[in-house]
C-alpha positions in Angstrom: -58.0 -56.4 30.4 -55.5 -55.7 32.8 -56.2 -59.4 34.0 -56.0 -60.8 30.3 -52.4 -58.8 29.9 -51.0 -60.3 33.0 -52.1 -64.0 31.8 -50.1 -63.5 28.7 -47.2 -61.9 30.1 -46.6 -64.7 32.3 -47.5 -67.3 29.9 -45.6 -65.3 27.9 -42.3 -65.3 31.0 -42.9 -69.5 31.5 -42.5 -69.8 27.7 -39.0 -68.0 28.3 -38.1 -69.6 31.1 -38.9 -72.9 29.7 -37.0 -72.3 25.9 -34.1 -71.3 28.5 -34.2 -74.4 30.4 -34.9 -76.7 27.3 -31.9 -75.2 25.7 -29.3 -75.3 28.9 -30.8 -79.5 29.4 -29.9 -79.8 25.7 -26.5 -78.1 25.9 -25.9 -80.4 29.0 -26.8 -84.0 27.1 -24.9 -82.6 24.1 -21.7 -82.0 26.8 -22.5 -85.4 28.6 -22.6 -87.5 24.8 -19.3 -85.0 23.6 -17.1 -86.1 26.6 -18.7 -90.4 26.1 -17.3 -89.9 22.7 -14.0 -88.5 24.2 -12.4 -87.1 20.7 -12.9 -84.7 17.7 -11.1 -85.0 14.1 -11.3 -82.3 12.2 -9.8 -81.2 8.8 -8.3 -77.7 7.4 -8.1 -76.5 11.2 -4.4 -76.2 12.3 -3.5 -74.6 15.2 -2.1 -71.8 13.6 -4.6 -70.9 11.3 -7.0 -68.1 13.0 -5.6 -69.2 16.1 -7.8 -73.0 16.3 -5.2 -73.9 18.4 -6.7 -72.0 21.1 -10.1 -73.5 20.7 -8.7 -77.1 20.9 -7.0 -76.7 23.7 -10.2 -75.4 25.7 -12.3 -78.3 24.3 -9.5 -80.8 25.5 -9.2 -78.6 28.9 -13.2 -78.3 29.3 -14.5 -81.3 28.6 -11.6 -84.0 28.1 -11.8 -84.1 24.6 -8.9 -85.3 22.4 -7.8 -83.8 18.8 -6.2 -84.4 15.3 -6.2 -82.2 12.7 -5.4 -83.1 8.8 -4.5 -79.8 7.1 -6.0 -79.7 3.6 -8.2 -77.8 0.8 -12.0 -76.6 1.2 -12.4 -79.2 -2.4 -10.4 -81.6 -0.2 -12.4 -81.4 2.6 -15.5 -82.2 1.3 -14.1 -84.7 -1.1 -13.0 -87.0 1.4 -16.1 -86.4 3.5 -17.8 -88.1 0.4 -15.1 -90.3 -0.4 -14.8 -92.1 3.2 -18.3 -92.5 4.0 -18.9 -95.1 7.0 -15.3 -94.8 7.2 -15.2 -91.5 8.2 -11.8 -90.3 9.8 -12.9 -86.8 10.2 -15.9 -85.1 12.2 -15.6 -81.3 11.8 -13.7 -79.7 8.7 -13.3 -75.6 8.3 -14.5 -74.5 4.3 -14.5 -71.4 2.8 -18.3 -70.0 2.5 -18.4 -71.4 -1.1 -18.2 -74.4 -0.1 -21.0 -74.9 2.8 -23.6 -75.1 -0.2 -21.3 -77.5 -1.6 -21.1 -80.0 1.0 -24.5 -80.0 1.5 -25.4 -80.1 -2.6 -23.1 -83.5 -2.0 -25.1 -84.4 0.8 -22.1 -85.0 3.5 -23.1 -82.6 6.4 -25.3 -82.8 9.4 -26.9 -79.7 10.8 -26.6 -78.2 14.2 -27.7 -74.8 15.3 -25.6 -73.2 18.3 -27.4 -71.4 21.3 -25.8 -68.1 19.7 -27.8 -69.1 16.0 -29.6 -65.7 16.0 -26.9 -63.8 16.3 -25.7 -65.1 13.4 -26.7 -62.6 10.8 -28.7 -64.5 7.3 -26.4 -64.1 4.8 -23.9 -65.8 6.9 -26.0 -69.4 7.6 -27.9 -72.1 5.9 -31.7 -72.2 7.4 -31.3 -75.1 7.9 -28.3 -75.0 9.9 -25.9 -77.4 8.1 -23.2 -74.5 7.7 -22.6 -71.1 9.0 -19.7 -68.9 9.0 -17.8 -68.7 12.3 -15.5 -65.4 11.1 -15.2 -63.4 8.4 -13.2 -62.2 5.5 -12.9 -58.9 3.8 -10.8 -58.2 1.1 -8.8 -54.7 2.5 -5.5 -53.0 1.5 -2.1 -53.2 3.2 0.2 -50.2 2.9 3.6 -49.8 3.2 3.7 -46.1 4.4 7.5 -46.1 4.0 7.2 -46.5 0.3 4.8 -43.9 0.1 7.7 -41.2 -0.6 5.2 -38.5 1.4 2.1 -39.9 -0.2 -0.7 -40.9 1.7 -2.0 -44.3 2.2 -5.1 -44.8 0.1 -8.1 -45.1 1.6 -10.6 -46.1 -1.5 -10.5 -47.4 -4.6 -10.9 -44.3 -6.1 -7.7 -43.2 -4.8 -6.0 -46.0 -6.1 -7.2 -45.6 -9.3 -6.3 -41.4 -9.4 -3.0 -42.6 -7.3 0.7 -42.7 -8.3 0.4 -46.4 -5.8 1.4 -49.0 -7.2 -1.1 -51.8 -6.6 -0.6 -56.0 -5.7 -3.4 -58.4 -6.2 -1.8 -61.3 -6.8 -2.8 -64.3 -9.7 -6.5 -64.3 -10.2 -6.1 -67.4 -11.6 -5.2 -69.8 -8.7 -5.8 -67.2 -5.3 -9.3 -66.6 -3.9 -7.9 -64.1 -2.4 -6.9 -62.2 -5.8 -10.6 -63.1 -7.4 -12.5 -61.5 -4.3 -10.5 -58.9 -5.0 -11.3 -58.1 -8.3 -15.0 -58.4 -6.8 -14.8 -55.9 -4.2 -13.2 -53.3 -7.1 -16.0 -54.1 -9.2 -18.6 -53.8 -6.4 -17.2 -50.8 -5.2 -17.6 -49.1 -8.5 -21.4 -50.6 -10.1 -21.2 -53.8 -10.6 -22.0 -57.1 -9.2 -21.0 -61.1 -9.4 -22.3 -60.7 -12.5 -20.7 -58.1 -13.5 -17.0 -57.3 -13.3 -16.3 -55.2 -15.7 -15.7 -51.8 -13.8 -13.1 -53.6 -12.6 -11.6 -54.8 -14.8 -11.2 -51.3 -16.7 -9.8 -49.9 -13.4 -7.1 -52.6 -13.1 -6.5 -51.8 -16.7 -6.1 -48.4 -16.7 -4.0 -49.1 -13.6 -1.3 -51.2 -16.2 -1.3 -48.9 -18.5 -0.1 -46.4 -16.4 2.7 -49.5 -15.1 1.2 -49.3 -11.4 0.2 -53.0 -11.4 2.9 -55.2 -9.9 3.1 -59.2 -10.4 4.5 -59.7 -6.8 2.1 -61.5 -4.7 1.5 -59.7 -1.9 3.0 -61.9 1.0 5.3 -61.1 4.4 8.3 -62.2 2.2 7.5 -59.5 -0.7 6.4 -56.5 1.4 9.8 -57.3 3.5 11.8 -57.1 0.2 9.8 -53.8 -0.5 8.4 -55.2 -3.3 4.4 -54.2 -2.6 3.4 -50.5 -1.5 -0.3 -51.6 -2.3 -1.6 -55.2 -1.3 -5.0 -56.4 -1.8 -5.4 -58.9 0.5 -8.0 -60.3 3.2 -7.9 -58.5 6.1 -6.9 -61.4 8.6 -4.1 -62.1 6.5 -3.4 -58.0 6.3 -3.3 -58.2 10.0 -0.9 -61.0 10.6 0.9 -59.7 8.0 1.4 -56.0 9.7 2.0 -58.3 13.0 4.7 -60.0 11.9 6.7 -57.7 10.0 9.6 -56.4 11.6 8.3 -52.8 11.8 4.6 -52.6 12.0 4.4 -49.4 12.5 5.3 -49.2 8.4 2.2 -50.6 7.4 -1.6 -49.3 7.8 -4.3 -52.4 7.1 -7.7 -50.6 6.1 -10.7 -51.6 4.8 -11.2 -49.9 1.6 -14.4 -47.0 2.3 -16.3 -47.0 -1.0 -17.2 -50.2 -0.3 -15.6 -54.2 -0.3 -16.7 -57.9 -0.6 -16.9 -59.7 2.9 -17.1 -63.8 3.2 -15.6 -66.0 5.3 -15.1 -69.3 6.5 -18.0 -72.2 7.8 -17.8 -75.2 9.8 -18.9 -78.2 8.4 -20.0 -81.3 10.7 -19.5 -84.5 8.8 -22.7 -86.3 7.9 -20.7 -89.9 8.6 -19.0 -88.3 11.7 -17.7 -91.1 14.4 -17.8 -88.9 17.2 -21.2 -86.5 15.7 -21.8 -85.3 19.6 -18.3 -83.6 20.3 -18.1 -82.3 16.3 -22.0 -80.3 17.5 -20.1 -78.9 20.9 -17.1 -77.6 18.9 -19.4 -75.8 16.4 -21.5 -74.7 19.9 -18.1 -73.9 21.2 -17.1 -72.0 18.3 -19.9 -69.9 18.4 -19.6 -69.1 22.3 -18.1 -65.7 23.1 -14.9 -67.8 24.5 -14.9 -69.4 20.7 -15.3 -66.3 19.4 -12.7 -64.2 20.9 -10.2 -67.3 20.2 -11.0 -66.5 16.8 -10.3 -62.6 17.5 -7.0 -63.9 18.7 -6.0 -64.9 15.8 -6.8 -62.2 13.6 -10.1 -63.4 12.5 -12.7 -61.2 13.0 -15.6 -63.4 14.4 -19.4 -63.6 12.8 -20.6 -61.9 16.2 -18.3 -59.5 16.3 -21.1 -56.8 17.2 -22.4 -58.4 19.7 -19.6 -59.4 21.7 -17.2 -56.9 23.9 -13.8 -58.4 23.7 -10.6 -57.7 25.8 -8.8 -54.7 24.6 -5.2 -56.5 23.7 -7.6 -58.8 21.7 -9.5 -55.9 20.1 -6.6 -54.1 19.2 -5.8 -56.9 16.5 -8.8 -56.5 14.7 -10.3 -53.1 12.7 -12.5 -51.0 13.9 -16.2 -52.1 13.7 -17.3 -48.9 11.8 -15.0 -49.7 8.9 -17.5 -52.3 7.6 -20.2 -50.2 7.0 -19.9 -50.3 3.1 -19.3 -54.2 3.1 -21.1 -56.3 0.9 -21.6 -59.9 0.7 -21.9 -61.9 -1.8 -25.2 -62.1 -3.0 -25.7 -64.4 -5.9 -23.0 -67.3 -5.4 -23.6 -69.3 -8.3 -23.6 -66.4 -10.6 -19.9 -65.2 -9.0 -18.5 -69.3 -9.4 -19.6 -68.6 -13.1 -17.6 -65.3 -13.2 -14.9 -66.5 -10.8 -14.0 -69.3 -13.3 -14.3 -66.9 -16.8 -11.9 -64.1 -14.7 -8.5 -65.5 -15.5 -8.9 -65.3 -19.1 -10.5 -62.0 -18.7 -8.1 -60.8 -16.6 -5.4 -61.9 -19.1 -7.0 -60.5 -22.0 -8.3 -57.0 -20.7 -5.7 -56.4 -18.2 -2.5 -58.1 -18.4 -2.2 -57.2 -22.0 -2.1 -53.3 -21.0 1.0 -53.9 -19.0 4.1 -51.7 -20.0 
């Protein structure tokens, strides 16, 4: 027996050994084709969103490669990747997670699976590895503590809606922002992508009592003192809070009884000119250096759990712990048919009640 056991734990140990060494050869002809190809386009990546720039200059520092970025749309993005064909001027775009089932619905991806794939956690990937969100979104609260007047920040939905706050979620008719969070209300309180409608009686009974603002929660309003409650994504919460100019006003905070988390997916152009150096981004992306670029930026990165990342970088983000009652979303061809009845909805059953 004991004979039998050892057999298998070694075939067990070359099998490692030899995945391992498979993987780091691969990784090494992916590297050797990336740096033959010499560049990598990509679309709706700018340096200054979720701090790319970062990650571009490490690929260009790492393994020579050069970079242009076109600024546009998730719809855009894929668009032109269907649009230009052979032609393609781009290799790697950046889509919010609607839109990796999209692309490949369209047919314009190519898959590739990084070494860090099983980290990745289901809900966040394709299986078959043509998209995968890199970092993540949750929709969370921004509070101005100085408008407050003694109050305490809210922590829940169901303080807001037993609060005296008075609450910014911005148009729900052209913000994702706004729509996700009318989701992570209605989530938080029974319903689903289906179903909405505990939110929308919250936000309702939130007008009536004249606690729901039109100002769009943004750097410029919460300056002006316009917002005491924004609903916003949490990256942009935290680069809000970062660039006012007294942080120490605002508290970001993920809301406890519960929120909508999504995110944001590379996708690697099926008609890519340079396909090799588009695969070692994503593989780059994915690294912990990728990830912790990501961090820098505000963005809190798809392996967050598993990676331990410098404290100045750590301190831009929220605390793990204050995810626990995130949910994603579930049926996404259910919420795009919700998503697109909201605005008249929101119009109808909310807007109306404002005094």
């Amino acid at each position: 027996m004991k004979q039998l056991f050892l057999a298998s734990l070694l075939g067990s140990t070359i099998a490692m050994c030899t995945a391992a060494m498979a993987a780091d050869t691969d990784l090494k002809t992916l590297e050797a084709a990336a740096k033959a190809e010499g560049a990598v386009n990509s679309v709706g990546m700018p340096d200054d969103w979720a701090n790319w720039k970062g990650t571009w200059e490490d690929l260009a520092k790492i393994y020579g490669l050069k970079h242009i970025d076109t600024d546009m749309s998730s719809a855009q993005e894929v668009a032109k990747f269907a649009a230009e064909k052979d032609n393609a001027s781009a290799d790697i775009g950046d889509v919010g997670a609607a839109f990796g089932p999209i692309a490949v619905k369209q047919g314009v991806v190519q898959p590739y699976k990084p070494t860090t794939w099983a980290q990745v956690p289901d809900w966040a990937k394709d299986k078959d590895g043509n998209w995968a969100l890199a970092y993540t979104g949750t929709i969370a609260f921004i509070v101005n503590k100085k408008l407050l007047h003694g109050s305490e920040a809210p922590k829940s939905w169901a303080d807001l809606k037993t609060g005296k706050y008075k609450v910014s979620i911005g148009d729900v008719s052209t913000a994702a922002q706004a729509a996700n969070g009318v989701l992570a209300a209605a989530l938080a309180n029974g319903g689903d992508e289906k179903n909405i409608q505990p939110a929308l009686l919250m936000f309702a009974d939130i007008a009536k009592q004249g606690r729901l603002s039109l100002a769009n929660p943004t750097i410029a309003t919460m300056e002006k003192g316009e917002v005491e409650v924004g609903v916003v994504w949490d990256f942009n919460g935290l680069s809000y809070k970062a660039k006012m100019a007294n942080p120490d006003d605002y508290v970001v905070l993920i809301p406890s009884d519960g929120s909508v988390i999504s995110g944001y997916t590379t996708i690697i152009n099926k008609y890519a000119k340079h396909p090799n150096a588009a695969k070692l981004t994503r593989e780059y992306i994915f690294s912990d250096a990728g990830q912790t670029n990501l961090a820098r930026g505000n963005a809190r990165p798809i392996r967050a759990e598993h990676l331990t990342l410098p404290a100045d970088v750590q301190a831009k983000l929220l605390p793990n712990e204050q995810y626990k009652k995130v949910t994603p979303i579930k049926d996404a061809d259910a919420w795009e048919k919700t998503s697109k009845a909201l605005p008249q909805k929101w119009q109808e059953e909310v807007i109306i009640n404002m005094q």
